[in-house]
C-alpha positions in Angstrom: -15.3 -10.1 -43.2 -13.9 -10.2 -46.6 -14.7 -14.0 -46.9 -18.1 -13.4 -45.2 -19.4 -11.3 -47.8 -17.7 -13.4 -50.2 -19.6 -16.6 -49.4 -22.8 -14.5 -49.1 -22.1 -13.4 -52.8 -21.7 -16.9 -54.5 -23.5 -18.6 -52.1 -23.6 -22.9 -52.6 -22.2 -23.8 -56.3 -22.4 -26.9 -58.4 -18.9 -28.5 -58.3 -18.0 -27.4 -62.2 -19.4 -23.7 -61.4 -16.9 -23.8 -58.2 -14.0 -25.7 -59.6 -14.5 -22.2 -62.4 -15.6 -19.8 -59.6 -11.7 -20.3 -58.1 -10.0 -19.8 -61.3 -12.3 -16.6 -61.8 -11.1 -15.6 -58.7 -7.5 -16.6 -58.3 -6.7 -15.0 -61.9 -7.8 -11.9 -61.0 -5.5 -12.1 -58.0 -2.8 -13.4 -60.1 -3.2 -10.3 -61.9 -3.1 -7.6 -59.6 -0.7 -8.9 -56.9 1.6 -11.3 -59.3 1.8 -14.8 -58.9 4.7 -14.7 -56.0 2.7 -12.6 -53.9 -0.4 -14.0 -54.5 -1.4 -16.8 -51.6 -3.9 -19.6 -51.3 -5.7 -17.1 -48.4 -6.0 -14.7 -51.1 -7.4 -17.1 -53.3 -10.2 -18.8 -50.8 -10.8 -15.6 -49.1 -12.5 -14.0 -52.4 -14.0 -17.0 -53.5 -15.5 -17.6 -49.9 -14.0 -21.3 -49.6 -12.4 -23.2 -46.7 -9.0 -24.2 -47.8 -10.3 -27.8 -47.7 -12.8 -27.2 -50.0 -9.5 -25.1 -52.7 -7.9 -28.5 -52.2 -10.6 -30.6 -53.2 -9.8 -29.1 -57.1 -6.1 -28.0 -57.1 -3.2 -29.0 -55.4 -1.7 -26.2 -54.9 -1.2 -22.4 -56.3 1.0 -23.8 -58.9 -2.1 -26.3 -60.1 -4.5 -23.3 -60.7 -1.9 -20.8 -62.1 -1.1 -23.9 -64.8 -4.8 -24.6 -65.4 -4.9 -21.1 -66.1 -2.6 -20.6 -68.4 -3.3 -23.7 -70.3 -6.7 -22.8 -71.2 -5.7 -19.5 -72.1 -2.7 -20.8 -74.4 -5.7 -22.7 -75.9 -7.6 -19.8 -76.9 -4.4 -18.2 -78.4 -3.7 -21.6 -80.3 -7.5 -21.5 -81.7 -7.1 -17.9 -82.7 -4.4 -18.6 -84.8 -5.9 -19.9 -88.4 -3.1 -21.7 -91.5 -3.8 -19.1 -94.3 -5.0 -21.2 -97.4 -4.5 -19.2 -100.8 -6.8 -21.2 -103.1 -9.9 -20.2 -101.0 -12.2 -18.0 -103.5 -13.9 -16.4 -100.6 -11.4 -15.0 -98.9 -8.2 -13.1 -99.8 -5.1 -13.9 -98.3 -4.9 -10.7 -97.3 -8.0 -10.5 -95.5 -6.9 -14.2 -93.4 -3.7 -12.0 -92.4 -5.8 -9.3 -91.1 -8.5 -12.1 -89.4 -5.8 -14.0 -87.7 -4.1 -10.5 -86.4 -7.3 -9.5 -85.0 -8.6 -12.9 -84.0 -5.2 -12.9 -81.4 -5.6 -9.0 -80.4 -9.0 -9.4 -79.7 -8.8 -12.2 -77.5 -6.2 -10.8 -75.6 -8.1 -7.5 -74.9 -11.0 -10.0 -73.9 -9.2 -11.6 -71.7 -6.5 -8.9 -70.2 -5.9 -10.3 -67.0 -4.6 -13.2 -68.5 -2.4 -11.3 -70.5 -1.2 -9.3 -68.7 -0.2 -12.8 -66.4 1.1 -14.9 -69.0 3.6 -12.1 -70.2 4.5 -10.7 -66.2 4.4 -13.5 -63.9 4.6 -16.7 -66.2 8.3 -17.2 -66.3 9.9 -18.2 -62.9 7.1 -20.2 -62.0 9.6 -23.2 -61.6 12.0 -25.1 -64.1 8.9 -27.7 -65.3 6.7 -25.1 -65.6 9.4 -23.1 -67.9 9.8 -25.5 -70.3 6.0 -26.3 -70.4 5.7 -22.4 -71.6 8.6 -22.3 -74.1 7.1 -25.7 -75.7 3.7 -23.5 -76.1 6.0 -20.7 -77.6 8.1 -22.7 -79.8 4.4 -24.4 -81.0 3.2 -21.2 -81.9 6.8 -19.5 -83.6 7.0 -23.6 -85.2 3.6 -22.5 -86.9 4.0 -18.6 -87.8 7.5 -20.2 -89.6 6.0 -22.9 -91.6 3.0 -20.3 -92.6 6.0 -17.9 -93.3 8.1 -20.5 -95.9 4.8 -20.7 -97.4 4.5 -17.1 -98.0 8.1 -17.0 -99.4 7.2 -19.7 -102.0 4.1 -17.9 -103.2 5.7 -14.4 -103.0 4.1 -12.5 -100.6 6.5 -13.1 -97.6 10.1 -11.0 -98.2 13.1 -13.8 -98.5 15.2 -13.8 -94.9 14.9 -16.7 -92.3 11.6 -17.2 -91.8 12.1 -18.3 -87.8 14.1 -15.5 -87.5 11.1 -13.2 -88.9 8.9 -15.4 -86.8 10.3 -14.3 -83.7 10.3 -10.8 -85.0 6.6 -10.5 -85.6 6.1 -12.5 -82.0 8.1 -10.2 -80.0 6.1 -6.8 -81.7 3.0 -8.3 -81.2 3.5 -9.5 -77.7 5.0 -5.7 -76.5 1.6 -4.4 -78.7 -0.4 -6.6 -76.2 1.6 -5.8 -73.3 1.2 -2.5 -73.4 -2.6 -2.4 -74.5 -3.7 -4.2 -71.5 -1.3 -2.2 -69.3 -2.9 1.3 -70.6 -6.6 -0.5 -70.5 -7.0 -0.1 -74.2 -11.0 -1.1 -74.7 -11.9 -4.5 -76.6 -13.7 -2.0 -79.2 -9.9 -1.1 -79.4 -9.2 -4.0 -81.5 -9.7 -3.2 -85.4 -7.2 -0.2 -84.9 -4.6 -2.3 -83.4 -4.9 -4.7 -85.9 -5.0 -2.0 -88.7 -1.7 -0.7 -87.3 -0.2 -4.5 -86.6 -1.0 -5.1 -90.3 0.5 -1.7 -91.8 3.4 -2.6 -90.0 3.9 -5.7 -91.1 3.0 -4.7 -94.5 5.7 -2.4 -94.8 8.2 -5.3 -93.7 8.2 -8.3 -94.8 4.8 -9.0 -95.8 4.3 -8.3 -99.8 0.4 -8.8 -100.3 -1.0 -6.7 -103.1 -3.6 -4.1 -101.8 -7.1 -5.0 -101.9 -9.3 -1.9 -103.4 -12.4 -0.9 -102.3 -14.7 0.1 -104.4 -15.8 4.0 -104.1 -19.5 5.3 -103.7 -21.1 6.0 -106.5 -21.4 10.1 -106.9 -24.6 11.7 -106.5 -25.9 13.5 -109.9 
């Protein structure tokens, strides 16, 4: 039944729109029943595929849980922007607060992966572990080189700069967990990011404030 209705709603798709139309599918199962328990019947019953046609794009569940995480590691990758101190248009202050928000946002956007690549991505198998910790150690390799280069211009506090790499990795990721979890809203994003930034600020970060300028009073 649930595969009738199914094939009814997507009805005959180009091959791109159905090689996307299973990942759509399968990482919303992946989501709400975890990788482990998640089956290829799961996966071609919503999308309204024979099996045959799941294997004419993936392999197995392991290929689409990899493709999925992959282009999601992608989008995190993207997000995150070197800060440049010699740009006259922006602060470095504001490029902290753009890249925070930048990564927050596009985890709220995209929750289900989120909520996948910090709950079911470890365990997958031993290859697939290493191909996540080299993703990880890609992105705490950049936060510590942008973090040296904060110590040498004086806005980053001296300590190890991997060690305060990790630091600011493992707050932000139990931020994210735990926003997707509750269902915080995407429109959610500028207070996280305001809070992820005070924090931060009253660590290691030493950037001097940017003022506003007040409205002008009425006479």
């Amino acid at each position: 039944m649930a595969t009738a209705r199914a094939k009814k709603k997507f009805g005959a798709l180009p091959k791109n729109e159905r090689r996307q139309q299973i990942l759509s599918v399968a990482r919303e199962a992946f989501a709400k029943r975890g990788y482990h328990q998640t089956t290829i019947d799961d996966i071609v019953a919503q999308a309204g595929v024979a099996r045959g046609t799941f294997y004419l794009y993936f392999e197995d569940k392991r290929a689409v849980f990899s493709d999925l995480v992959d282009r999601f590691a992608g989008q995190l990758s993207m997000a995150i922007v070197r800060i440049v101190t010699d740009d006259p248009g922006r602060s470095v202050v504001e490029q902290v607060r753009e890249n925070i928000r930048a990564i927050i946002a596009t985890c709220l956007a995209e929750r289900a992966m989120t909520k996948i690549l910090f709950t079911d991505s470890v365990g997958v198998d031993p290859a697939f572990d290493r191909k996540l910790q080299t993703f990880y150690d890609t992105v705490v390799q950049l936060l510590t080189e942008s973090l040296k280069d904060g110590q040498a211009l004086g806005i980053v506090a001296d300590g190890e700069p991997r060690v305060l790499a990790y630091l600011t990795i493992g707050s932000l990721k139990e931020l994210l967990y735990q926003a997707v979890t509750l269902g915080f809203a995407e429109e959610s994003a500028d207070v996280l990011t305001q809070q992820m930034f005070t924090f931060l600020s009253g660590g290691y970060l030493r950037l001097p404030e940017v003022k506003t300028s007040k409205p002008a009073r009425r006479r």
